[in-house]
C-alpha positions as CSV (number, residue, x, y, z in Angstrom):
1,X,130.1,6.8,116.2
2,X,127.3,9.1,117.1
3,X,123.7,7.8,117.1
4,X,120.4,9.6,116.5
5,X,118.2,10.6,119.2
6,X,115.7,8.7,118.2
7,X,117.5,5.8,118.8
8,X,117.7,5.6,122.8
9,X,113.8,5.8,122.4
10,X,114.4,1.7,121.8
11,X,114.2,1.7,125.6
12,X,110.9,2.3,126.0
13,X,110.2,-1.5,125.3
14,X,111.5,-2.4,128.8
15,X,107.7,-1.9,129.6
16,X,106.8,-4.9,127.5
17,X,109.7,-6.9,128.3
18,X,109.1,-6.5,132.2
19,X,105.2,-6.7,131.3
20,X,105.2,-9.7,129.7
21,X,107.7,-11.7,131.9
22,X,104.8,-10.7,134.9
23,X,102.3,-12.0,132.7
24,X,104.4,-15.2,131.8
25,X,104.8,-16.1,135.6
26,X,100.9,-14.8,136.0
27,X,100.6,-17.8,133.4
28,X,102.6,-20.5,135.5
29,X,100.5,-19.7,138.5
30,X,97.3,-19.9,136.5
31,X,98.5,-23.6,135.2
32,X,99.7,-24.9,138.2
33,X,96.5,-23.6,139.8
34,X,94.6,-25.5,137.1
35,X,97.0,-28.4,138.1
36,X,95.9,-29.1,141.4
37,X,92.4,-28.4,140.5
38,X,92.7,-31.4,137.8
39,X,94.3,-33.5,141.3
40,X,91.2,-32.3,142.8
41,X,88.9,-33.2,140.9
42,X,89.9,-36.9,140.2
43,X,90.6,-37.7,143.9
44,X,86.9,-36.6,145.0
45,X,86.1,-39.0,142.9
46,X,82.5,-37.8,142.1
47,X,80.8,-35.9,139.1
48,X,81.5,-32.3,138.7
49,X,78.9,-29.8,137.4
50,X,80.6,-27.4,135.2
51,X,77.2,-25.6,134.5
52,X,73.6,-25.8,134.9
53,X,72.3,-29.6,133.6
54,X,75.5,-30.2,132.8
55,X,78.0,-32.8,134.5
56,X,81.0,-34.6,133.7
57,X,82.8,-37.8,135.4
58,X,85.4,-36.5,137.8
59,X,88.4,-38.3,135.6
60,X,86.5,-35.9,132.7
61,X,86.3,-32.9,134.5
62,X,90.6,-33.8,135.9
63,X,92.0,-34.1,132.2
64,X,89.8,-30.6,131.0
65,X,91.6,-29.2,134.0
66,X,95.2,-30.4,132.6
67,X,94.9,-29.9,129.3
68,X,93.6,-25.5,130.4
69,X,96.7,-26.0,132.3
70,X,98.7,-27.2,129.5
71,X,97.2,-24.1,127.7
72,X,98.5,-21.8,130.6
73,X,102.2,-23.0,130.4
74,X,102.3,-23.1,127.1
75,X,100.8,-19.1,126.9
76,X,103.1,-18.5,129.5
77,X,106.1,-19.9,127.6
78,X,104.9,-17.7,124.4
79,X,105.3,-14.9,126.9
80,X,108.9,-15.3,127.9
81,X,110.0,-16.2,124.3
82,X,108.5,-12.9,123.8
83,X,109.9,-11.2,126.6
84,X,113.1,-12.3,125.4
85,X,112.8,-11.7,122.1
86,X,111.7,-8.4,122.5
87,X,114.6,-7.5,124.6
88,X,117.1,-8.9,122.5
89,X,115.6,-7.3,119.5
90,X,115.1,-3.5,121.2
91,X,117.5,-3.0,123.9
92,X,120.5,-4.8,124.0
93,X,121.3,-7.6,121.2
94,X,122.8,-10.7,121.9
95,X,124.5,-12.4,118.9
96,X,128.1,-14.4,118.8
97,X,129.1,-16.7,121.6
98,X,126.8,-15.0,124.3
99,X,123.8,-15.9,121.8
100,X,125.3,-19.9,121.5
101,X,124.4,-19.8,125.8
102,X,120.7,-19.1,125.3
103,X,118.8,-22.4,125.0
104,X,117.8,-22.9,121.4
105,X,114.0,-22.4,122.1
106,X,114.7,-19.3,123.4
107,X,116.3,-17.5,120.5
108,X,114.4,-14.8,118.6
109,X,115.9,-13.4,115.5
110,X,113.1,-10.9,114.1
111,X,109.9,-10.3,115.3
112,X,108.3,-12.1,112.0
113,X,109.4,-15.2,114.7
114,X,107.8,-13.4,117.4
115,X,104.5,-13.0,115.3
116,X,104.4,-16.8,114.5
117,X,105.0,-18.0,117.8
118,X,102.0,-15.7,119.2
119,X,99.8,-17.3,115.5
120,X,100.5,-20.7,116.6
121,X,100.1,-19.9,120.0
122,X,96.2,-19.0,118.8
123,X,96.0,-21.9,117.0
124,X,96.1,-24.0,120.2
125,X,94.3,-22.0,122.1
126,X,91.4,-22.1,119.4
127,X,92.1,-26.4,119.7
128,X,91.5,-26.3,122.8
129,X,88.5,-24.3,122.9
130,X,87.1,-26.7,120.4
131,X,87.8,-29.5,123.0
132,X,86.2,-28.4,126.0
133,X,83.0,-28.0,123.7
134,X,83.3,-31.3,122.7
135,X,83.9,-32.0,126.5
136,X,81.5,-30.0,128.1
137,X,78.3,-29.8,125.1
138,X,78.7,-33.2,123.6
139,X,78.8,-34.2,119.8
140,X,74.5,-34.0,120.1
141,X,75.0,-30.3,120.6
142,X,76.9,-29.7,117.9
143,X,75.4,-28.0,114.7
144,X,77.0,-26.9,111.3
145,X,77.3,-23.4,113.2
146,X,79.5,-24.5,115.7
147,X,81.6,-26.4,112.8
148,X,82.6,-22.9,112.1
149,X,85.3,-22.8,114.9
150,X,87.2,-25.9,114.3
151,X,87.0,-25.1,110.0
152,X,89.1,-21.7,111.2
153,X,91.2,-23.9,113.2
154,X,92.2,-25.4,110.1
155,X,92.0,-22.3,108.1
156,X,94.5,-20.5,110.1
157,X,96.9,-23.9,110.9
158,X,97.1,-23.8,106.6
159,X,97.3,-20.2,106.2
160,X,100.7,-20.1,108.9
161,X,102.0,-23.1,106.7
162,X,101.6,-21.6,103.3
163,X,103.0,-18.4,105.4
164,X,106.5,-20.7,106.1
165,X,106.5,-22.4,102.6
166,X,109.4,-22.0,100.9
């Protein structure tokens, strides 16, 4: 069987693949960074100034730091189920028995799955920006402008589950 020329081009994606499993472990190191930072923090045992006027109790400032790192991992867990994906869907496809060894979480099977793991992915992200303004700004800060955020939280949460509505 002879295959168009075109076709070995595939292999250009190996530049995302090995791209994004850097960026994945870049991820892990961020998170675990943001980890002991969080340790840090609650052990000194004092307030922490996270900007100008503004200063949080150190058990405050410790969960912010886990739930960025929480963030991290799970950005850096999108990456490899994208760096997987990506290979399996470009250069060399898995499928039969060899695709019952991959852990569930891991499979890919078009890159429609690819694109909702990354809109879900921003979905979080997006919750947890609206969290550390709640953390760091306080409900007195808040005015219907910055409702704007957490309304396109929700609008984009519906819009993925209309999306997946069978």
């Amino acid at each position: 069987m002879q295959t168009e020329p075109i076709y070995h081009f595939r292999y250009i994606s190996i530049i995302a693949v090995v791209a994004s499993f850097f960026a994945a472990v870049l991820m892990f190191v961020i998170g675990a960074e943001r980890t002991l930072t969080g340790f840090s923090y609650y052990l000194q045992g004092h307030e922490v100034t996270v900007k100008e006027g503004v200063t949080i109790t150190h058990d405050a400032a410790a969960m912010f730091m886990i739930v960025d790192a929480v963030d991290a991992f799970l950005f850096g867990l999108v990456l490899l189920i994208f760096c997987f994906g990506v290979f399996n869907l470009c250069v060399r496809h898995i499928d039969g028995d060899e695709m019952e060894k991959v852990p569930r979480w891991l499979r890919v099977d078009s890159i429609g799955h690819l694109k909702t793991s990354l809109a879900q992915l921003i979905i979080v992200i997006l919750f947890v920006n609206v969290l550390e303004f709640v953390i760091f700004e306080g409900t007195h800060a808040m005015t219907w402008t910055t409702l704007v955020i957490p309304l396109s939280v929700v609008l984009l949460a519906a819009a993925l589950r209309l999306m997946h509505a069978k």
